[in-house]
C-alpha positions as CSV (number, residue, x, y, z in Angstrom):
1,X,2.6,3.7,-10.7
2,X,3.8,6.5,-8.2
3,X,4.8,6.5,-5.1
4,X,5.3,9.1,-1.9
5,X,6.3,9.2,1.7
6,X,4.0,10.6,4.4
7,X,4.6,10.9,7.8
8,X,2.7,10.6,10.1
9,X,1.6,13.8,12.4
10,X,-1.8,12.8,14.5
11,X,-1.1,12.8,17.6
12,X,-3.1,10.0,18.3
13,X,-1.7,8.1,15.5
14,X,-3.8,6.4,12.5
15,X,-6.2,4.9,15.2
16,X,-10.2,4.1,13.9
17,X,-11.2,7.4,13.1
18,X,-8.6,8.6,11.2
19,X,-8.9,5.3,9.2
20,X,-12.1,6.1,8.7
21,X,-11.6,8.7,6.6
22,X,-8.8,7.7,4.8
23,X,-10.8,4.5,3.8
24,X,-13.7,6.8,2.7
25,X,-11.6,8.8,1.0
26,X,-9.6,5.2,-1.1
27,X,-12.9,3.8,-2.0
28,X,-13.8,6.0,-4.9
29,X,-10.7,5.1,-6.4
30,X,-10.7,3.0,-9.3
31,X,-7.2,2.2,-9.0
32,X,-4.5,0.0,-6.6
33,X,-3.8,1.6,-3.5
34,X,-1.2,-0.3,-1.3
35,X,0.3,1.2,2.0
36,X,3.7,0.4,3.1
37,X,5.4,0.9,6.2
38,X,9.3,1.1,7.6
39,X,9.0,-2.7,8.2
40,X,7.9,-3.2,4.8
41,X,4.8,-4.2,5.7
42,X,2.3,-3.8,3.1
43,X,-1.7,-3.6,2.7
44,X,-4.0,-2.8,0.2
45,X,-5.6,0.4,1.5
46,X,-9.5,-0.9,0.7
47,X,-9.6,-2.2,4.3
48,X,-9.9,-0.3,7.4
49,X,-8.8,-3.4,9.8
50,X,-5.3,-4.2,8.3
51,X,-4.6,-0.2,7.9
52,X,-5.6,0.0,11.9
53,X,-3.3,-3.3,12.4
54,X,-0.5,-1.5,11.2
55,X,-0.4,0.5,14.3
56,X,1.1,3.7,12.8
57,X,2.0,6.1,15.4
58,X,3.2,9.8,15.3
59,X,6.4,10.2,14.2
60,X,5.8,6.9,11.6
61,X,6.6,7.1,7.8
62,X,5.0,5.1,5.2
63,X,5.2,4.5,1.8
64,X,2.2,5.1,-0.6
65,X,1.9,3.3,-3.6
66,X,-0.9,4.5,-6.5
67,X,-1.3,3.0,-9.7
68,X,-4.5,4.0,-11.7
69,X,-6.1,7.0,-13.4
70,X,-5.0,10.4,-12.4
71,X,-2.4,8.6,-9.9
72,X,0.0,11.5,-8.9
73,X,-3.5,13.6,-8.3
74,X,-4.4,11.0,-5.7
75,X,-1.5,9.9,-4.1
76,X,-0.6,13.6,-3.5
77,X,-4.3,13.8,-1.8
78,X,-3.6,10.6,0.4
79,X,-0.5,11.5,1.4
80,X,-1.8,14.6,2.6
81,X,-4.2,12.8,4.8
82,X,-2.2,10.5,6.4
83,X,-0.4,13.6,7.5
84,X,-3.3,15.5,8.7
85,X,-3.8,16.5,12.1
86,X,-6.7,14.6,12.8
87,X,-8.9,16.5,15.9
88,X,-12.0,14.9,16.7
89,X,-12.6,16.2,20.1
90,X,-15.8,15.8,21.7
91,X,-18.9,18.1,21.0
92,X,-21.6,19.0,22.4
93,X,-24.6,17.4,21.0
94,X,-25.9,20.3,18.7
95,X,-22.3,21.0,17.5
96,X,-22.2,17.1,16.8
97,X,-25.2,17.4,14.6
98,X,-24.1,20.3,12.4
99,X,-20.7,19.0,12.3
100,X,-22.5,15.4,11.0
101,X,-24.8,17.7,8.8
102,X,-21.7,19.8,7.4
103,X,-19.6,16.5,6.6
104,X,-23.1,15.2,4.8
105,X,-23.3,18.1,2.4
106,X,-19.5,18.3,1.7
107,X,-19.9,15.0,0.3
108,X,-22.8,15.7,-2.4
């Protein structure tokens, strides 16, 4: 098992979005993924609703726990999204589609 800190740097802080992608981004993990924050609060990182519950705002540190294949690998990778800037402002529809079409190909 391994283990980092991240903090986090949205502005916005881990809201649905962000979650969104970190979720996507857990699931093809074979391994146990558990988030923990400064209150030692801690859920598994398969579900989007209890990693939005924890309310993590800017400025907010948690713990990430990754046990499994090629664990330092991944936990390095997640730790690196939770401290993403996350900037999802709003697009015109065209730019919407090839920013949809873009994020479909980067994931074949």
């Amino acid at each position: 098992m391994i283990q980092r800190s991240a903090t986090i740097r949205n502005s916005a802080g881990i809201h649905c979005r962000p979650s969104a992608s970190i979720i996507k981004f857990a699931n093809n993990y074979p391994g146990d993924i558990t988030i923990c924050t400064e209150d030692g609060e801690e859920v598994d990182l398969r579900s989007m609703l209890a990693l939005v519950a924890l309310g993590l705002e800017e400025g907010a540190t948690v713990t990430v726990w990754v046990s499994g294949p090629d664990e330092e690998t991944f936990c390095d990778e997640l730790v690196e999204l939770f401290e993403r800037h996350f900037d999802f402002p709003s697009l015109a529809p065209d730019e919407r589609a090839r920013a949809d079409a873009a994020d479909m190909l980067a994931d074949l």
